[in-house]
mmCIF file of the N, C-alpha and C atoms, coordinates in Angstrom:
data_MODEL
# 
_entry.id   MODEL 
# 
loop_
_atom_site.group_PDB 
_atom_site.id 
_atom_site.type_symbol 
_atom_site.label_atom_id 
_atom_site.label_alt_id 
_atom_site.label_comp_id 
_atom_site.label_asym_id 
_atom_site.label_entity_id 
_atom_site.label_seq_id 
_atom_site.pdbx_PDB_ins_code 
_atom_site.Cartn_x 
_atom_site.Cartn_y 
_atom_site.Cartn_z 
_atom_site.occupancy 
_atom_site.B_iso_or_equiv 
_atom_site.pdbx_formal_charge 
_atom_site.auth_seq_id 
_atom_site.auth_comp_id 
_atom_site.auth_asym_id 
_atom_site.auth_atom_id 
_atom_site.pdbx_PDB_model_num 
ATOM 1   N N  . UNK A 1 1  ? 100.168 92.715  91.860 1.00 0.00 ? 1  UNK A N  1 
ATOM 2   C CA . UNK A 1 1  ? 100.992 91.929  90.980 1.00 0.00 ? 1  UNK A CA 1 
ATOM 3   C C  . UNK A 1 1  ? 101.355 90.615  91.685 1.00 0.00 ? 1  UNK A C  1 
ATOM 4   N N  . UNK A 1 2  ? 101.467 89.824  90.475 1.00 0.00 ? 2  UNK A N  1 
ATOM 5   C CA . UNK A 1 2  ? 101.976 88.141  91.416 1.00 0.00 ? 2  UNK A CA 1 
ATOM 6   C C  . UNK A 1 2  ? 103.247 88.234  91.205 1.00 0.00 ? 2  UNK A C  1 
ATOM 7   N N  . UNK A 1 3  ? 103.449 87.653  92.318 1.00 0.00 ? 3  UNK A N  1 
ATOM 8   C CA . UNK A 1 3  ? 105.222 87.430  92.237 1.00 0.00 ? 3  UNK A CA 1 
ATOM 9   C C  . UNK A 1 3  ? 104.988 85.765  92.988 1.00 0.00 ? 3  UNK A C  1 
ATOM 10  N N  . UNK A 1 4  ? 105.843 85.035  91.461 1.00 0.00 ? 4  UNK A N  1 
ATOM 11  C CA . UNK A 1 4  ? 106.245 83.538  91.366 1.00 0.00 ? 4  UNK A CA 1 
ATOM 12  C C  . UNK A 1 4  ? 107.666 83.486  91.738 1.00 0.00 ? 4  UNK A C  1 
ATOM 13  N N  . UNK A 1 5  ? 107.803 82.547  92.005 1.00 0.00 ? 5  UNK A N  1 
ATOM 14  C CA . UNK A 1 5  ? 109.505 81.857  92.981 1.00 0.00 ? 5  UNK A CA 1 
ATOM 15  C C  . UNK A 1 5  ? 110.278 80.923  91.919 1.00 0.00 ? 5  UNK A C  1 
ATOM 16  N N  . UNK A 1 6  ? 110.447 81.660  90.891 1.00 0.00 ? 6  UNK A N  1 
ATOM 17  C CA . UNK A 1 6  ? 111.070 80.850  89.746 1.00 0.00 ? 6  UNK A CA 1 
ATOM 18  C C  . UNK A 1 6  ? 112.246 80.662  89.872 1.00 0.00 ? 6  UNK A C  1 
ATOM 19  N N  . UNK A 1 7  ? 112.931 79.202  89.636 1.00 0.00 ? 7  UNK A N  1 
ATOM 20  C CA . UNK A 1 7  ? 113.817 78.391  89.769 1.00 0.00 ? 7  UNK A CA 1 
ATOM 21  C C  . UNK A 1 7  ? 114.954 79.286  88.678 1.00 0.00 ? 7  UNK A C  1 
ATOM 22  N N  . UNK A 1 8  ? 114.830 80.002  87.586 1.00 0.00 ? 8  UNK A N  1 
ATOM 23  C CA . UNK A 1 8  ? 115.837 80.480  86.967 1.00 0.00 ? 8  UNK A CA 1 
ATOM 24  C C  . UNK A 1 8  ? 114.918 81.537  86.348 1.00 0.00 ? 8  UNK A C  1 
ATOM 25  N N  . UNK A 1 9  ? 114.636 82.814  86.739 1.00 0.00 ? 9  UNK A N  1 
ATOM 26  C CA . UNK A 1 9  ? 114.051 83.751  86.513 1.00 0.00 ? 9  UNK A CA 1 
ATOM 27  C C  . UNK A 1 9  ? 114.492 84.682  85.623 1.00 0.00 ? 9  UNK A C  1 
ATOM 28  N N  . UNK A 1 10 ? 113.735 84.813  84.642 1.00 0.00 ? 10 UNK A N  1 
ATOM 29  C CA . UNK A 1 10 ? 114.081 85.928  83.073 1.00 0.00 ? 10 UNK A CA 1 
ATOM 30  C C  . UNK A 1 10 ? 112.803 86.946  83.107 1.00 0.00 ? 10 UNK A C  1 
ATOM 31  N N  . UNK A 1 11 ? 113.232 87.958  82.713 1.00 0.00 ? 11 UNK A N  1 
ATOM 32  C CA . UNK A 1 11 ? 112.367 88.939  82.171 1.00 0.00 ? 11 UNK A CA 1 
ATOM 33  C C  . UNK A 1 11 ? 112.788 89.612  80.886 1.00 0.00 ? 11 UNK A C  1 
ATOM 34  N N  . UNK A 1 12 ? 112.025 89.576  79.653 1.00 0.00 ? 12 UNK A N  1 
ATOM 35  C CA . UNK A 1 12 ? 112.166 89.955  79.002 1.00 0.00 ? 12 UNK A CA 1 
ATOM 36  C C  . UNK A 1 12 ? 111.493 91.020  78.526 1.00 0.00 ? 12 UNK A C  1 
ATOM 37  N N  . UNK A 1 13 ? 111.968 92.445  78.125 1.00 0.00 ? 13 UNK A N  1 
ATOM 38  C CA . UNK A 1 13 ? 111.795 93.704  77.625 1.00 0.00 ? 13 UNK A CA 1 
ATOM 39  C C  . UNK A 1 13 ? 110.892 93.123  76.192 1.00 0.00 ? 13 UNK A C  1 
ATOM 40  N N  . UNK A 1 14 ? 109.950 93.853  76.155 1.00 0.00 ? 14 UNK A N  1 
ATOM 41  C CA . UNK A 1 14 ? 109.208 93.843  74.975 1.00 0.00 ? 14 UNK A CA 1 
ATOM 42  C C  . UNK A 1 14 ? 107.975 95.049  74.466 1.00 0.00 ? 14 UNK A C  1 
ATOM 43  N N  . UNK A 1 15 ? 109.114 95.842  73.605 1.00 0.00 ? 15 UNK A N  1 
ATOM 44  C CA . UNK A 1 15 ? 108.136 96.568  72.784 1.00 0.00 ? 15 UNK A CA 1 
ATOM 45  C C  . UNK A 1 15 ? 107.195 96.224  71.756 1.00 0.00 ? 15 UNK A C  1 
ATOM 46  N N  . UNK A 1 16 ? 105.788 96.506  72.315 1.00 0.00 ? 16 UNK A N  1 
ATOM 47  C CA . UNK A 1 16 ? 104.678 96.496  71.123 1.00 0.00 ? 16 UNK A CA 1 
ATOM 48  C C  . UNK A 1 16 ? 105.316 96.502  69.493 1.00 0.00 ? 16 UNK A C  1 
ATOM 49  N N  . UNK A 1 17 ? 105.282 95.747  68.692 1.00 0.00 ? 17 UNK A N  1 
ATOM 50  C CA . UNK A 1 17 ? 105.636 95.900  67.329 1.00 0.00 ? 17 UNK A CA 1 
ATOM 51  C C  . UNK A 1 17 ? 104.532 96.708  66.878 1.00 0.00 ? 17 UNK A C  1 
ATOM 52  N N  . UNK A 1 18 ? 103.545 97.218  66.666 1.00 0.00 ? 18 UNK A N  1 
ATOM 53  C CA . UNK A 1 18 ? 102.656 98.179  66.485 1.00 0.00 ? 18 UNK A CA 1 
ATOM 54  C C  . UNK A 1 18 ? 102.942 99.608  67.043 1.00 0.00 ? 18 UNK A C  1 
ATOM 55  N N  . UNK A 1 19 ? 102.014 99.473  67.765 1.00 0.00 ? 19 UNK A N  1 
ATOM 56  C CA . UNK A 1 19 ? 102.460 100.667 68.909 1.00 0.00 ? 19 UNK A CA 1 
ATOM 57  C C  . UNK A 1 19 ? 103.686 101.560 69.778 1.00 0.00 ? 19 UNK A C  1 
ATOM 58  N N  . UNK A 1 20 ? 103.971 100.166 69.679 1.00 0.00 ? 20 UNK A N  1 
ATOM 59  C CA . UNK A 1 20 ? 105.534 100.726 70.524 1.00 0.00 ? 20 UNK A CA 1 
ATOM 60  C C  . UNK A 1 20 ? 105.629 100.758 72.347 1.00 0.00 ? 20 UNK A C  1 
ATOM 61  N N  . UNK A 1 21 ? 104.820 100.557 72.253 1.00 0.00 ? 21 UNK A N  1 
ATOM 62  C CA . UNK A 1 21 ? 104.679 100.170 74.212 1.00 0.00 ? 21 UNK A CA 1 
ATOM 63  C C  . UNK A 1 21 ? 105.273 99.500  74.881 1.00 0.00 ? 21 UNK A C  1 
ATOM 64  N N  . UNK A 1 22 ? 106.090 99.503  75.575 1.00 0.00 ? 22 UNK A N  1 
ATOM 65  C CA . UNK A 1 22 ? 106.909 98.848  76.463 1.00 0.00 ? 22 UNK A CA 1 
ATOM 66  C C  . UNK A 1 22 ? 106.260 97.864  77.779 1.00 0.00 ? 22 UNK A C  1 
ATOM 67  N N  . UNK A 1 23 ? 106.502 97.003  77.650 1.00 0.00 ? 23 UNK A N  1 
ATOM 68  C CA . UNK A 1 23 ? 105.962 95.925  78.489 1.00 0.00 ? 23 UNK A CA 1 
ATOM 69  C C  . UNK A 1 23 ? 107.284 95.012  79.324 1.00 0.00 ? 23 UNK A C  1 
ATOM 70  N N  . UNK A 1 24 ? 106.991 94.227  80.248 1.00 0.00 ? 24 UNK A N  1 
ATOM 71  C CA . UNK A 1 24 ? 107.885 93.287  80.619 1.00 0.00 ? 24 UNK A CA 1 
ATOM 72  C C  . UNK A 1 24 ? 107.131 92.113  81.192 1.00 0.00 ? 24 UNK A C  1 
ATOM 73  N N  . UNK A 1 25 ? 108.413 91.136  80.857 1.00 0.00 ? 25 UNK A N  1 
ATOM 74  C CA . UNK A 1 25 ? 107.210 89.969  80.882 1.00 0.00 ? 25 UNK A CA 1 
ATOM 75  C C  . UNK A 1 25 ? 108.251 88.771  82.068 1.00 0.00 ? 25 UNK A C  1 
ATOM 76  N N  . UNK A 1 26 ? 108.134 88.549  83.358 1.00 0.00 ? 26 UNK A N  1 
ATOM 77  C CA . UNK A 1 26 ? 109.336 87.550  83.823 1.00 0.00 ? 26 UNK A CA 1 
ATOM 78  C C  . UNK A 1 26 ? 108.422 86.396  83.964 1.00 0.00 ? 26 UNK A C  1 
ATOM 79  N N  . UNK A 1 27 ? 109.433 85.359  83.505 1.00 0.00 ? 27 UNK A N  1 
ATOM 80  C CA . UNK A 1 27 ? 108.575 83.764  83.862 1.00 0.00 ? 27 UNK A CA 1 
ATOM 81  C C  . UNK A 1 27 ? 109.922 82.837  83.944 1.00 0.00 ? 27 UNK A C  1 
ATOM 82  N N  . UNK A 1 28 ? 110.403 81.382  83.952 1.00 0.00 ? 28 UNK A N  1 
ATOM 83  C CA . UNK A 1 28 ? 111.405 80.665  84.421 1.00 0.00 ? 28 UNK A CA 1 
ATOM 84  C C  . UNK A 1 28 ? 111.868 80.420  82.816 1.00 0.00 ? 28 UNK A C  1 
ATOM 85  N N  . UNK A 1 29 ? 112.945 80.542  83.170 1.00 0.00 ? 29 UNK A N  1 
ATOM 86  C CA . UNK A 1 29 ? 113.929 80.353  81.662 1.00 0.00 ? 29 UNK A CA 1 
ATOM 87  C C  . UNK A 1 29 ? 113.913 78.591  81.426 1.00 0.00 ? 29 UNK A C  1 
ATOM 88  N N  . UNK A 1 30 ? 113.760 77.853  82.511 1.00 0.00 ? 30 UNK A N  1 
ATOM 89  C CA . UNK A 1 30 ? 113.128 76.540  82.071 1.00 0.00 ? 30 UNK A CA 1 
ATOM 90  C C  . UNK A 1 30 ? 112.051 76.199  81.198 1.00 0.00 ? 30 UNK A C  1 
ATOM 91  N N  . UNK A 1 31 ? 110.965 76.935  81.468 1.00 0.00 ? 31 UNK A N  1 
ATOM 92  C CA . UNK A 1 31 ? 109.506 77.298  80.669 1.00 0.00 ? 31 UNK A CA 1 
ATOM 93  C C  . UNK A 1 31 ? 109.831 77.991  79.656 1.00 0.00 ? 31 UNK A C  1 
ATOM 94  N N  . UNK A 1 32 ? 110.570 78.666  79.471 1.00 0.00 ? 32 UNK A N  1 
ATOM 95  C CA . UNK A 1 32 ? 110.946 78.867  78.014 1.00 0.00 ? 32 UNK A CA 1 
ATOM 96  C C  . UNK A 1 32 ? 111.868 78.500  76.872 1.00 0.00 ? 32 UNK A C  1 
ATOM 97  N N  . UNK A 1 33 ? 112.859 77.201  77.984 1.00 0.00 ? 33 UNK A N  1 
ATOM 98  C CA . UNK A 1 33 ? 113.120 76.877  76.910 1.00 0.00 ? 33 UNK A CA 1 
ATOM 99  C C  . UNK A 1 33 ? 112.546 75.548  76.051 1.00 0.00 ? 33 UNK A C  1 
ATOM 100 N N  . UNK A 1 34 ? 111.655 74.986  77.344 1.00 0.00 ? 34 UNK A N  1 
ATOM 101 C CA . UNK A 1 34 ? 110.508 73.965  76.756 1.00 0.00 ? 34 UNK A CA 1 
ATOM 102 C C  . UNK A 1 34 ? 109.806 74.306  75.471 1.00 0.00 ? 34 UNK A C  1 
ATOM 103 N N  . UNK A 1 35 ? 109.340 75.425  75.702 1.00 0.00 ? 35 UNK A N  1 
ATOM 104 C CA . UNK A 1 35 ? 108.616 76.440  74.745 1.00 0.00 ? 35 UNK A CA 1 
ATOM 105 C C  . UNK A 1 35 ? 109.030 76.760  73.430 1.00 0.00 ? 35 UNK A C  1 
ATOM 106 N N  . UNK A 1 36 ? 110.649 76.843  73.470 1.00 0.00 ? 36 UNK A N  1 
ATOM 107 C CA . UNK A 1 36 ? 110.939 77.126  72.039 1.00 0.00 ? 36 UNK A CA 1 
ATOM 108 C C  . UNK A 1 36 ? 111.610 75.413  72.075 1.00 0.00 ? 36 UNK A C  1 
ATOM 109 N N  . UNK A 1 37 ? 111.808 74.572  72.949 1.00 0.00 ? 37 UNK A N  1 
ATOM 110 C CA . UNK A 1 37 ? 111.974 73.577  72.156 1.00 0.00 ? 37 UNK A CA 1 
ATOM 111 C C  . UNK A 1 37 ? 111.061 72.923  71.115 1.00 0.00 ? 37 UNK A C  1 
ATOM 112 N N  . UNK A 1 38 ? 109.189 72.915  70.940 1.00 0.00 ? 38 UNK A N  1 
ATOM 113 C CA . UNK A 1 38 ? 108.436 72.587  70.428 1.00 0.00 ? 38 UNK A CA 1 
ATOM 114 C C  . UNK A 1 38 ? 107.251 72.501  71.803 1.00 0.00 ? 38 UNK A C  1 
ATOM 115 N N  . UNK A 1 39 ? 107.355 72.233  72.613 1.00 0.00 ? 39 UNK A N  1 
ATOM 116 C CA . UNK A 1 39 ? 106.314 72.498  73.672 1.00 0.00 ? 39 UNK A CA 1 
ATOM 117 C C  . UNK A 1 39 ? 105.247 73.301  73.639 1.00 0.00 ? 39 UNK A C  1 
ATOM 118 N N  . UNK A 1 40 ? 103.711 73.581  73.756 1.00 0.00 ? 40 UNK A N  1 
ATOM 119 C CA . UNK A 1 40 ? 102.943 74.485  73.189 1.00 0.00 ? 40 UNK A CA 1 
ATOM 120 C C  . UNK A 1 40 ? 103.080 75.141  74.317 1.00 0.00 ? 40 UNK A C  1 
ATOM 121 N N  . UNK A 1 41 ? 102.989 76.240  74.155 1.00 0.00 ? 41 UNK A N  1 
ATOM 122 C CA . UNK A 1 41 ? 102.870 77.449  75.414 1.00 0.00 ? 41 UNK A CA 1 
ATOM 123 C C  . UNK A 1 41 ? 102.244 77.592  76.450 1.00 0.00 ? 41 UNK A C  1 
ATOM 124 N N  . UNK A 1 42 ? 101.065 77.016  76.050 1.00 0.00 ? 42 UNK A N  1 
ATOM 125 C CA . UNK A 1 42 ? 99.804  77.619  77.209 1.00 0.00 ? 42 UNK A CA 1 
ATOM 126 C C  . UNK A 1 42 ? 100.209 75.612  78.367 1.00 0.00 ? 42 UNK A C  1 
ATOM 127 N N  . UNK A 1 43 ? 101.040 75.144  77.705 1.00 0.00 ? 43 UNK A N  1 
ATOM 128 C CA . UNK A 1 43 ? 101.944 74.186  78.774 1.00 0.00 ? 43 UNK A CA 1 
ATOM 129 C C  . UNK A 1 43 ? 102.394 74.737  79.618 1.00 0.00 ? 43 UNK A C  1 
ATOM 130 N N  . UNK A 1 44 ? 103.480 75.405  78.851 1.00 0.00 ? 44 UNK A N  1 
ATOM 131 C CA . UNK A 1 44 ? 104.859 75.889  79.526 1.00 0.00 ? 44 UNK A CA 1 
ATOM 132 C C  . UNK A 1 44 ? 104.605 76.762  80.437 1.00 0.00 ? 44 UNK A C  1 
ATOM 133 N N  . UNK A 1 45 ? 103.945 77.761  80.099 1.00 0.00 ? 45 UNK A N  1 
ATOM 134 C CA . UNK A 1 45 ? 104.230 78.826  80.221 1.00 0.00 ? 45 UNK A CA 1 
ATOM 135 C C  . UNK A 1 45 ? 102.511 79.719  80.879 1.00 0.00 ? 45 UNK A C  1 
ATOM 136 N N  . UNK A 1 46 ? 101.465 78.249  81.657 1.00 0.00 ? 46 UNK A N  1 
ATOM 137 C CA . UNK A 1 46 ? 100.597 78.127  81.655 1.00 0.00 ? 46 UNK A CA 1 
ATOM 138 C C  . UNK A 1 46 ? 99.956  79.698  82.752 1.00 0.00 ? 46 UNK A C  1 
ATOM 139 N N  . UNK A 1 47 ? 100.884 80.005  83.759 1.00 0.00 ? 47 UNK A N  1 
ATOM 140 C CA . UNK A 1 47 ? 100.673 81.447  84.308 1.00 0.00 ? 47 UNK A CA 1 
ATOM 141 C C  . UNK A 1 47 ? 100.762 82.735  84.376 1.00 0.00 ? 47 UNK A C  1 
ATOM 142 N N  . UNK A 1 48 ? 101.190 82.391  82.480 1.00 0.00 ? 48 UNK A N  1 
ATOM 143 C CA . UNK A 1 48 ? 101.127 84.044  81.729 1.00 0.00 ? 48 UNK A CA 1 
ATOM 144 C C  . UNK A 1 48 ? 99.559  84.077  81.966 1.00 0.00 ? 48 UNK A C  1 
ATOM 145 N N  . UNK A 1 49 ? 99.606  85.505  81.558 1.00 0.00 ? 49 UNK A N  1 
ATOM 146 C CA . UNK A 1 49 ? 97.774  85.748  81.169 1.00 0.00 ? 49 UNK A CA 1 
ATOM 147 C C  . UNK A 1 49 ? 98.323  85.723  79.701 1.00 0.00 ? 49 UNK A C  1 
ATOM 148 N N  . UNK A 1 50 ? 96.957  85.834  79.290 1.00 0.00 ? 50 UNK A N  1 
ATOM 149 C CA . UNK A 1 50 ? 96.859  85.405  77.254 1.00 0.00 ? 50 UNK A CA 1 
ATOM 150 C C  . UNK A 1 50 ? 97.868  86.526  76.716 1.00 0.00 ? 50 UNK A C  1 
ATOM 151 N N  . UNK A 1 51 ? 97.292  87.583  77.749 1.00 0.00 ? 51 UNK A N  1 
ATOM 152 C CA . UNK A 1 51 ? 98.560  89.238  77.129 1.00 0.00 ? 51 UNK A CA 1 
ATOM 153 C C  . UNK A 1 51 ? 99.395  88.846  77.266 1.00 0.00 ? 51 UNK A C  1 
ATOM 154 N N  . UNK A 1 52 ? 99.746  88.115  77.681 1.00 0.00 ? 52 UNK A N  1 
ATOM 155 C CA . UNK A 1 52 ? 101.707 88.249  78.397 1.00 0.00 ? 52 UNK A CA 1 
ATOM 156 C C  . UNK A 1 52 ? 101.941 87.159  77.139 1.00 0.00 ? 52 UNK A C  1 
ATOM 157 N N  . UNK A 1 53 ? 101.292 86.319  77.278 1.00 0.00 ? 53 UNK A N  1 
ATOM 158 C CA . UNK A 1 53 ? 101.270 85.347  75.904 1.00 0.00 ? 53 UNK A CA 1 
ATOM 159 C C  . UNK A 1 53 ? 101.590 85.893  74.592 1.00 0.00 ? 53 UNK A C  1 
ATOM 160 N N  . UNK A 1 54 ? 100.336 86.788  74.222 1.00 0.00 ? 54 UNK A N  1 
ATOM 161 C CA . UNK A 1 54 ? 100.263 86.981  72.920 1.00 0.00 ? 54 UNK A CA 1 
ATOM 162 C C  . UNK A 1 54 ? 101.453 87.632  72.395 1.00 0.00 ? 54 UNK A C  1 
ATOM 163 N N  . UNK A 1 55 ? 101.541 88.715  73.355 1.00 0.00 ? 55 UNK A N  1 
ATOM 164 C CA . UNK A 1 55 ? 102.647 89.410  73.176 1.00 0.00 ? 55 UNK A CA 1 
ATOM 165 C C  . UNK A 1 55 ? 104.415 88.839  73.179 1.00 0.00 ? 55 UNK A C  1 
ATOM 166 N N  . UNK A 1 56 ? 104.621 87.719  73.924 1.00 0.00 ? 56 UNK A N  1 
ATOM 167 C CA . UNK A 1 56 ? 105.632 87.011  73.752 1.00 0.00 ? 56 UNK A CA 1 
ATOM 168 C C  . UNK A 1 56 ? 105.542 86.152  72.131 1.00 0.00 ? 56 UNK A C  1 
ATOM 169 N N  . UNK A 1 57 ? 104.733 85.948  72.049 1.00 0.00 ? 57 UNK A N  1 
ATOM 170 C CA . UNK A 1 57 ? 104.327 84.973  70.527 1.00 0.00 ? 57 UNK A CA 1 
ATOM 171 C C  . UNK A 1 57 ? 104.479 85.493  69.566 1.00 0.00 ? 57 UNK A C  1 
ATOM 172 N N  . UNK A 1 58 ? 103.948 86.747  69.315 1.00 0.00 ? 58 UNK A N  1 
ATOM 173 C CA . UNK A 1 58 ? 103.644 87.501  68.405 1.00 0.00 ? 58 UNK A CA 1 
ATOM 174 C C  . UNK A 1 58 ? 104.653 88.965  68.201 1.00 0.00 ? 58 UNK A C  1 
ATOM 175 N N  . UNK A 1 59 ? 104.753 89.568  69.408 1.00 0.00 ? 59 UNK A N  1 
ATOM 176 C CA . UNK A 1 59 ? 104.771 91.008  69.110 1.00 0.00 ? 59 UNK A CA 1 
ATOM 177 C C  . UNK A 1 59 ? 104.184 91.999  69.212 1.00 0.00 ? 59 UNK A C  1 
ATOM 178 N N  . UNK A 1 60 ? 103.096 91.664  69.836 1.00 0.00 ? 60 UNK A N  1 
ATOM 179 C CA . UNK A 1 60 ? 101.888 92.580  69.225 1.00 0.00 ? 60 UNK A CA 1 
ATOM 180 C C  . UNK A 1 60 ? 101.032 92.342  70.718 1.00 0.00 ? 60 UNK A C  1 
ATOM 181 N N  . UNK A 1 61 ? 100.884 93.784  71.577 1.00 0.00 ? 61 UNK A N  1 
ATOM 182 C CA . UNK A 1 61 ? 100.344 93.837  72.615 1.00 0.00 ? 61 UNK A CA 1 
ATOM 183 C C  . UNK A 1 61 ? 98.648  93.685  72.680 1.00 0.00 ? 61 UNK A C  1 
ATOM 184 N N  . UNK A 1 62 ? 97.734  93.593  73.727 1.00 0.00 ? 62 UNK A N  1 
ATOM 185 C CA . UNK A 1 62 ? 96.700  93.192  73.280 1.00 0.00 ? 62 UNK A CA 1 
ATOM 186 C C  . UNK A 1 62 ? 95.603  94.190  73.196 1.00 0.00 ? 62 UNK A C  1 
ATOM 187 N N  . UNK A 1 63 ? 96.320  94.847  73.036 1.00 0.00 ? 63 UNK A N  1 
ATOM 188 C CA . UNK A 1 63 ? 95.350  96.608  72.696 1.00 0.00 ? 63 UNK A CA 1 
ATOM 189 C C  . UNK A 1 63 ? 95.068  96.378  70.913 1.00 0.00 ? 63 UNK A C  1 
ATOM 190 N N  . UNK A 1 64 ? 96.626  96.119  70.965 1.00 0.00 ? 64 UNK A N  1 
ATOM 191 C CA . UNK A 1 64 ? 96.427  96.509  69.184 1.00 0.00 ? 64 UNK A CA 1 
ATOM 192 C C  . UNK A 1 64 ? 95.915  95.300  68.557 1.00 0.00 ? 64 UNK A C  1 
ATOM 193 N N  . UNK A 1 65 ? 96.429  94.098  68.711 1.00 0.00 ? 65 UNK A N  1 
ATOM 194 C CA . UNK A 1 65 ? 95.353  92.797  68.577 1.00 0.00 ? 65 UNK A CA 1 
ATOM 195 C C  . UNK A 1 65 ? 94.170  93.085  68.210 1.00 0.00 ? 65 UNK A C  1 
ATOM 196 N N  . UNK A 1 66 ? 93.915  93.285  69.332 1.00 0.00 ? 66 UNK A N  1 
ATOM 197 C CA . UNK A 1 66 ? 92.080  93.599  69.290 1.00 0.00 ? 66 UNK A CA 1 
ATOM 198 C C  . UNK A 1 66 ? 91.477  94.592  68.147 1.00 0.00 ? 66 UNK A C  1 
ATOM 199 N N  . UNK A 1 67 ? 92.495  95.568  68.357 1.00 0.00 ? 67 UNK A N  1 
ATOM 200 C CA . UNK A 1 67 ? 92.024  96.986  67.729 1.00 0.00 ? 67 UNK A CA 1 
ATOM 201 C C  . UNK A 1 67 ? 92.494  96.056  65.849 1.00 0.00 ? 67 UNK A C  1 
ATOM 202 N N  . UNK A 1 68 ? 93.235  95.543  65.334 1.00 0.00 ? 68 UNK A N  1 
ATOM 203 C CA . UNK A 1 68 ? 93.450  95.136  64.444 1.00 0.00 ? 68 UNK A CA 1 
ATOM 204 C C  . UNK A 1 68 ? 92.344  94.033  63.934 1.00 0.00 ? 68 UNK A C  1 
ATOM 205 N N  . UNK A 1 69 ? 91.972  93.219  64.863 1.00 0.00 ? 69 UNK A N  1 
ATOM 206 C CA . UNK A 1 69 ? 91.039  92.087  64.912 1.00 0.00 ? 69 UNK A CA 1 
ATOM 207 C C  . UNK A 1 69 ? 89.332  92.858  64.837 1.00 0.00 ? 69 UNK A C  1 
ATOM 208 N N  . UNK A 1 70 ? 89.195  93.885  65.164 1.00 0.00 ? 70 UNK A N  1 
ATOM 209 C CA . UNK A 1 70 ? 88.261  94.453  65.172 1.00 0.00 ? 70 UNK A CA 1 
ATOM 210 C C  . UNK A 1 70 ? 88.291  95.643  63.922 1.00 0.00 ? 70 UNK A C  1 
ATOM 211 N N  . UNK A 1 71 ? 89.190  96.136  63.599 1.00 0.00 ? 71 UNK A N  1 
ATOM 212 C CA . UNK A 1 71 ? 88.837  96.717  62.045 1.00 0.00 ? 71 UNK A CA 1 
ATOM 213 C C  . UNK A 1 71 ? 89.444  95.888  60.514 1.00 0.00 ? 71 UNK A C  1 
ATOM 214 N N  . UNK A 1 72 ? 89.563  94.712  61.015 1.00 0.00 ? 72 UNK A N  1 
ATOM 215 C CA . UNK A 1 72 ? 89.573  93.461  59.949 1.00 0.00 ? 72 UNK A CA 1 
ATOM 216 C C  . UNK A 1 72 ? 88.102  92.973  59.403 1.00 0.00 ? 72 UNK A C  1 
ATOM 217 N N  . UNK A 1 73 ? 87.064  93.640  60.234 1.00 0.00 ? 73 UNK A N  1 
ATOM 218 C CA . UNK A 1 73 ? 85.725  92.953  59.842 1.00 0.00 ? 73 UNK A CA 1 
ATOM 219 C C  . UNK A 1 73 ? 84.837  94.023  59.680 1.00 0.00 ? 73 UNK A C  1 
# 
């Protein structure tokens, strides 16, 4: 695991809205609040991986994504 030296460090609890899986996600509460000011994410917040992403964005971990994205077609 990486461990970053964030200037004001948050982790936020996040259950899968699908599934229900429990995840945690820490990154700098500066970068997030760029992020919800209008800032695009993959700015801010550029050393999530896409999971840590999607799942902050959305809700939706990247098991079920996929698994949803893949019986959509």
């Amino acid at each position: 695991m990486v461990r970053w030296n964030f200037k004001h460090p948050v982790t936020f609890n996040i259950d899968c809205k699908v599934c229900g899986r429990h995840r945690q996600i820490t990154c700098d509460l500066d970068d997030v609040e760029s992020w919800k000011n209008g800032a695009f994410v993959k700015d801010c917040l550029n050393y999530l991986h896409s999971d840590q992403v999607e799942l902050l964005v959305t809700g939706t971990c990247s098991d079920c994504l996929n698994d949803t994205l893949t019986n959509d077609h």
